[in-house]
C-alpha positions in Angstrom: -15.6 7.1 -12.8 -11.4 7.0 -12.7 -9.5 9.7 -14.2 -7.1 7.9 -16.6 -4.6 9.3 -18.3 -3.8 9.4 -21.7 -1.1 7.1 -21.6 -3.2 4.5 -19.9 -6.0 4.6 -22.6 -3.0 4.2 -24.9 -2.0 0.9 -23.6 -5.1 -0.3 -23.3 -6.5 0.5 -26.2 -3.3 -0.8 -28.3 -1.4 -2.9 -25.5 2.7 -3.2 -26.5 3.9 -7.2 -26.4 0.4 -9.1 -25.8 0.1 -12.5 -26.4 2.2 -15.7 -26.2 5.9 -15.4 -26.3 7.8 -18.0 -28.8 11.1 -19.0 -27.3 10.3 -17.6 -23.8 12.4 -19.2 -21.2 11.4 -17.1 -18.0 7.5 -17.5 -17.2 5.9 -15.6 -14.2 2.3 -16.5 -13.3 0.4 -14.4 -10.6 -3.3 -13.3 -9.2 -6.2 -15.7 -9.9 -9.0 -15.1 -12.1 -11.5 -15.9 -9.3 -9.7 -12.4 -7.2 -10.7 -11.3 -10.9 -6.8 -10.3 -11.8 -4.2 -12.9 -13.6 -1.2 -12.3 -15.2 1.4 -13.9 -16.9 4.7 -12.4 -18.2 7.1 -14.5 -20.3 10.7 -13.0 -20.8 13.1 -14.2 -23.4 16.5 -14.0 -21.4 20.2 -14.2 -23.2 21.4 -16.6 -21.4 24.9 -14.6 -21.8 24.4 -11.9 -20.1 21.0 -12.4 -18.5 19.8 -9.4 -20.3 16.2 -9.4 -20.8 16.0 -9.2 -24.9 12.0 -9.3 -25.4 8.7 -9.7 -23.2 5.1 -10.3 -23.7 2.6 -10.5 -21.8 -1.1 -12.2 -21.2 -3.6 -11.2 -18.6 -7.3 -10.9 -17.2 -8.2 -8.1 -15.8 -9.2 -4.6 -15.7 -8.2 -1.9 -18.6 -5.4 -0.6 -16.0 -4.2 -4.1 -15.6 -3.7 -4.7 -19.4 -2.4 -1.2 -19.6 0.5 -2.0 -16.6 1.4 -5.4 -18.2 2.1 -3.3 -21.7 4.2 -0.9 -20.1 6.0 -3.5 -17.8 7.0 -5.5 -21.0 8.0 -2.0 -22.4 10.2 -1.6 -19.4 12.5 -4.4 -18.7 13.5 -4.8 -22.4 17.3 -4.4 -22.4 17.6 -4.6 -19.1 19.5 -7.6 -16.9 17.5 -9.6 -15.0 19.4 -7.5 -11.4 18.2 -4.4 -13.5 14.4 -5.5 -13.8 14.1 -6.6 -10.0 14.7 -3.0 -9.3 11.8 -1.4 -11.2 9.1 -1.1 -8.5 5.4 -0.5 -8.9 5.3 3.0 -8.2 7.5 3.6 -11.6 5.7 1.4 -13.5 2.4 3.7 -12.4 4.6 6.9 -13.5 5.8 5.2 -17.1 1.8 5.7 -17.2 1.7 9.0 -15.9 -0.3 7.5 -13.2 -3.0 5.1 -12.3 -5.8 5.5 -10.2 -5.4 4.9 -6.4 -7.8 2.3 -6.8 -6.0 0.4 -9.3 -2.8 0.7 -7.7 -2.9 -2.8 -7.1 -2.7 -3.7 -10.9 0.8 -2.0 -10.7 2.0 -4.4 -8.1 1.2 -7.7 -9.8 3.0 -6.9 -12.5 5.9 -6.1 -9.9 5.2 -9.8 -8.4 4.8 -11.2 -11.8 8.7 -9.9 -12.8 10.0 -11.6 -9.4 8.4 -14.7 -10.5 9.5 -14.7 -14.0 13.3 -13.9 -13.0 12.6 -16.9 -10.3 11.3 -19.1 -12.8 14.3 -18.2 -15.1 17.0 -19.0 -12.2 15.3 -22.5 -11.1 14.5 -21.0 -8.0 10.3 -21.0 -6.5 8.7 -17.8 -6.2 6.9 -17.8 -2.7 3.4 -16.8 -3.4 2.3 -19.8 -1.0 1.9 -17.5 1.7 4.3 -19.9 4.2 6.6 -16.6 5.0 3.1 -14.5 6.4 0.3 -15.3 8.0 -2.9 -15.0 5.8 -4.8 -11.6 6.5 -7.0 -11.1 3.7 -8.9 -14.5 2.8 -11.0 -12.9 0.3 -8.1 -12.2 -1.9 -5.8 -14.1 -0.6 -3.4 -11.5 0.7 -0.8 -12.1 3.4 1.3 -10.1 5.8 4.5 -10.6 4.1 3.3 -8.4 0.9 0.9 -6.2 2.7 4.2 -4.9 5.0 6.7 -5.0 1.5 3.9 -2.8 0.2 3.4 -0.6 3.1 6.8 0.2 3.3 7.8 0.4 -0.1 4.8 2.7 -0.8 4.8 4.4 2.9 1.0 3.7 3.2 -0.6 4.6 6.7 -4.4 4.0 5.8 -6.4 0.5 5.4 -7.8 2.1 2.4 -3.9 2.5 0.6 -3.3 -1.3 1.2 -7.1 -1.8 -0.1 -5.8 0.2 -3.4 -2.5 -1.1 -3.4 -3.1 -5.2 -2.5 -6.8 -5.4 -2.9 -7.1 -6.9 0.9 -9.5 -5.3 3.1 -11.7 -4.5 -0.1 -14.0 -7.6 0.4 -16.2 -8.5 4.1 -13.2 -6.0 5.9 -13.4 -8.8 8.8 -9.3 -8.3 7.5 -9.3 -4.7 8.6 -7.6 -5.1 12.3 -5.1 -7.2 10.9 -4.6 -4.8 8.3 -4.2 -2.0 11.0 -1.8 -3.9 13.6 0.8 -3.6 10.4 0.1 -0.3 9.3 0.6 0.2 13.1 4.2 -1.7 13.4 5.9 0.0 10.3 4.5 3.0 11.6 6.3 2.7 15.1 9.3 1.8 12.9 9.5 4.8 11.4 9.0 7.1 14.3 12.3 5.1 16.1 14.2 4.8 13.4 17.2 6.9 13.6 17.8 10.2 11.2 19.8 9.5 8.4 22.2 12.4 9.5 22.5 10.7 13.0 23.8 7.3 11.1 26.0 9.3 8.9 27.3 12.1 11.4 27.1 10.4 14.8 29.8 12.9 16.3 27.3 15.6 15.4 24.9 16.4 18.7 21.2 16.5 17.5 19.6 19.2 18.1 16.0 17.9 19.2 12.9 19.2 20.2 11.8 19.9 23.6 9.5 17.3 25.4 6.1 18.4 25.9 4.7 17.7 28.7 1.3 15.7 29.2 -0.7 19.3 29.5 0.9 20.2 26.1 0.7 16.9 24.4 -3.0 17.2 25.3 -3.5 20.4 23.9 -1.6 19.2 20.8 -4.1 16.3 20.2 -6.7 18.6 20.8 -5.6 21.3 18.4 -5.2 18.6 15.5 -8.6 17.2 16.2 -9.9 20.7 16.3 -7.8 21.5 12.6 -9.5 18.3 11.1 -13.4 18.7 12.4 -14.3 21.1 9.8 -13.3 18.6 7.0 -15.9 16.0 8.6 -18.6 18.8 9.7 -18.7 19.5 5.5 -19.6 15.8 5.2 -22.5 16.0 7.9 -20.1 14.2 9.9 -17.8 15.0 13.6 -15.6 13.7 16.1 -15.1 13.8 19.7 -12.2 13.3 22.0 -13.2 10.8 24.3 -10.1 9.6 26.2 -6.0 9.5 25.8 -4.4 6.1 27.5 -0.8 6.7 26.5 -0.4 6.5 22.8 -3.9 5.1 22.2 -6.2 7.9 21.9 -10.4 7.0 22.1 -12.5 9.4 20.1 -16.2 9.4 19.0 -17.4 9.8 15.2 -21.0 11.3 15.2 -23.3 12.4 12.6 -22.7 11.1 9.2 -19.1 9.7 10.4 -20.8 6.6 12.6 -21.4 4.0 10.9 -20.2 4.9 7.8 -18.7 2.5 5.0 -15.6 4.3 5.4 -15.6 4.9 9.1 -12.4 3.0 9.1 -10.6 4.4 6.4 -11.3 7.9 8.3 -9.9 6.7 11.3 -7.1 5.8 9.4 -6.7 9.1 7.8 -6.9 11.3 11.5 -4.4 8.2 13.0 -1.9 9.2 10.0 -2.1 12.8 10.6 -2.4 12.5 14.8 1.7 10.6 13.9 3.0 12.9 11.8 1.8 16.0 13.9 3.3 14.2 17.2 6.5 12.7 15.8 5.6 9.6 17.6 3.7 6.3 16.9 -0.2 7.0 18.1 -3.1 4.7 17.9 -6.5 6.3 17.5 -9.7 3.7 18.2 -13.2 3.9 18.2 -14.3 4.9 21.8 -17.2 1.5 22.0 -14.1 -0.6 22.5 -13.1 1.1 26.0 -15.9 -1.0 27.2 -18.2 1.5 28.0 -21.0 4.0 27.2 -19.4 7.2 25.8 -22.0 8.7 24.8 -21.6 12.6 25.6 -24.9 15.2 24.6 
């Protein structure tokens, strides 16, 4: 059962601005009711000023999908059309005091239903075709293009956070590579991207880290994997170290870990942590796909 808060039962149970909008001249449809989410936000818009002066809203979906389409409309009244494009999901969760991570996703249609309302209002087409990205998740029709705006926006690392956030990867999972190779890139971004005090303050020598060498980078991997056993061991679960080829490190899940539903999602989890740790981009795999037997008593 999800832990709601009180301000989500409140728009659910009494939703602000439901129902049809008279005069509306801004219209942004999104979701499908056969991915079992729709929504549809209609704006009245001065044309004066472009300031948004009322909103309303009409959806299918889930109690925290009502509840984030009444708090969006509560939102972007007042506000200029510039204004509204800036609210992102994650404050529309917080207007709620928060949503469930699995229902995350309800709080970034209504993001996507703002663009294509203020898109609709301007005469201009909202892409939602998916000709920017190629299609990842067919189940519900997810594709690259929002699953990397997402990751970044959010700074997701796992395929369970997209799952929560965009739905894809929640269905057969055949999506789940595709998911990882972009968790993967905006990962590697991150770990080159420059520090902001190096942009701002170039004259100013960094002071960085010294370079471990393979021995201690070893050892590093080793200590993490070590600090994060005990978590898996509780669950009946464990994981091996089974070979490091560069920055792609094989391991072994055993016990209740193999073949589990959320095998993935753990690997995810150890992957995110393994980064972080390092301060560098690593990718950890399942050991099968070096191709041979592994298996270790």
């Amino acid at each position: 059962m999800w832990n709601y808060s009180e301000k989500v039962r409140e728009h659910f149970y009494n939703p602000r601005n439901a129902g049809p909008l008279d005069g509306a001249n801004a219209v942004g449809d999104v979701g499908s009711i056969k991915c079992g989410d729709a929504l549809r936000l209609m704006l009245k818009v001065d044309p004066e000023n472009e300031r948004i002066v009322d909103a309303h809203f009409q959806t299918f979906g889930c109690g925290s999908a009502i509840a984030s389409s009444s708090a969006l409309t509560e939102i972007v009244k007042g506000k200029t059309l510039d204004e509204a494009l800036k609210v992102s999901n994650q404050e529309i969760a917080d207007y709620l005091d928060g949503l469930p991570p699995e229902k995350m996703h309800c709080s970034v249609m209504g993001r996507e239903a703002l663009q294509a309302a203020v898109a609709n209002y301007r005469g201009q087409t909202w892409q939602d075709d998916h000709e920017e990205g190629a299609m990842i998740c067919k189940c519900f029709a997810v594709d690259s293009t929002l699953i990397e705006e997402v990751v970044r926006a959010n700074n997701l690392s796992t395929v369970e956070q997209v799952s929560n956030y965009t739905k894809a990867g929640g269905g057969c999972s055949s999506c789940h590579e595709g998911i990882e190779e972009i968790l993967a890139k905006v990962a590697e971004e991150r770990c080159t991207a420059p520090a902001v005090e190096d942009v701002v303050k170039p004259q100013t020598a960094a002071v960085t880290a010294p370079k471990m060498t393979n021995f201690q980078r070893m050892r590093k991997i080793e200590d993490i994997i070590e600090s994060i056993r005990p978590m898996l061991q509780r669950d009946h679960g464990d994981i091996e170290i089974v070979e490091v080829d560069g920055k792609t490190i094989y391991v072994n899940l055993k016990g209740a870990c193999q073949g589990c539903m959320m095998e993935q999602a753990t690997l995810s989890g150890i992957q995110a942590q393994l980064i972080e740790a390092l301060g560098e981009f690593v990718q950890l795999l399942p050991a099968t796909l070096l191709g041979r037997a592994v298996g270790r008593g």
